[in-house]
N, C-alpha and C positions, 0 to 999 in steps of 0.2 A: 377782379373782373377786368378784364382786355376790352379796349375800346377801338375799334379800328376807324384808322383814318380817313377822313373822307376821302383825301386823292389819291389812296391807292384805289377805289372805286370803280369800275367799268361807268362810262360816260353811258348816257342814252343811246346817241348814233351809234356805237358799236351793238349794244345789244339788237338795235333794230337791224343793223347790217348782219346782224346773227338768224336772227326769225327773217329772213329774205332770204338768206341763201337755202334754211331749212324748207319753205316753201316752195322755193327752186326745185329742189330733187323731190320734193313730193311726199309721198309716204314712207319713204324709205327709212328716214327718224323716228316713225311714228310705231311703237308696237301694238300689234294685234290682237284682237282679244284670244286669238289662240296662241299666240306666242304668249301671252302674259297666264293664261291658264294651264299648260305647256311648263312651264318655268314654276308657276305653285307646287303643280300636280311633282315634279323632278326636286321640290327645294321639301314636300311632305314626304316623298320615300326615301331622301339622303334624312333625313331628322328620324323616322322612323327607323332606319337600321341603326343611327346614332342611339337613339334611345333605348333601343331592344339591347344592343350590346352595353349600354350601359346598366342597365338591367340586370342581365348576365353576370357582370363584374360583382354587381354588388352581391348579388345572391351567392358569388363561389367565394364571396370576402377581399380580390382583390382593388379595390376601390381606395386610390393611393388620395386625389382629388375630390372630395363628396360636393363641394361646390362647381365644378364643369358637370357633372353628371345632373344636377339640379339646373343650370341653362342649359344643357341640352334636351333636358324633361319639357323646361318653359318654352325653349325654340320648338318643340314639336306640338307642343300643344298651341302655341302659334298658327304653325303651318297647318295645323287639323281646321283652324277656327277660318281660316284665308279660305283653304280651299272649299269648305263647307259653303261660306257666305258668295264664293265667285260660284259654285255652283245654283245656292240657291236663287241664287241673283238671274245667273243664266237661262234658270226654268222660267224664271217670272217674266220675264221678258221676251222668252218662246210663247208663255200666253197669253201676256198683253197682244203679241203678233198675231196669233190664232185667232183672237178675237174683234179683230179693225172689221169691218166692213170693208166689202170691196164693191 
């Protein structure tokens, strides 16, 4: 186990000279919930075509690595479970809205 040293450390003042300047420019650091749902929804169809062609491989027997095709099984099923929960998440929060009183 590697112990890092304290004074290689970022000091306090720098970090807060960090979160100042990020507040400085505003949102522009900050991602959106459509760019973060955007990026799920892109990161579940690149894993999905990963996994369908690993699929493929096995089924015609060429499958040289059976362990890459079992992480890309898990990264897909991953990315199923992200975007499912960023959706369900997203509806619940359209009807918590639908229902405020105004």
């Amino acid at each position: 186990m590697f112990i890092v040293p304290i004074s290689s450390l970022p000091s306090i003042q720098e970090i807060g000279q960090k979160d100042n300047q990020t507040t400085a420019e505003g949102n522009l650091g900050k991602p959106s919930f459509s760019n973060i749902m955007e990026e799920a929804m892109d990161a579940l169809q690149k894993s999905q075509e990963a996994a369908a062609q690993d699929a493929y491989d096995l089924a015609m027997g060429d499958v040289s690595n059976l362990h890459s095709l079992m992480i890309n099984s898990a990264m897909e099923a991953t990315a199923v479970e992200t975007a499912v929960q960023l959706t369900s998440r997203a509806v619940s929060a359209y009807k918590e809205i639908m229902q405020m009183q105004i």
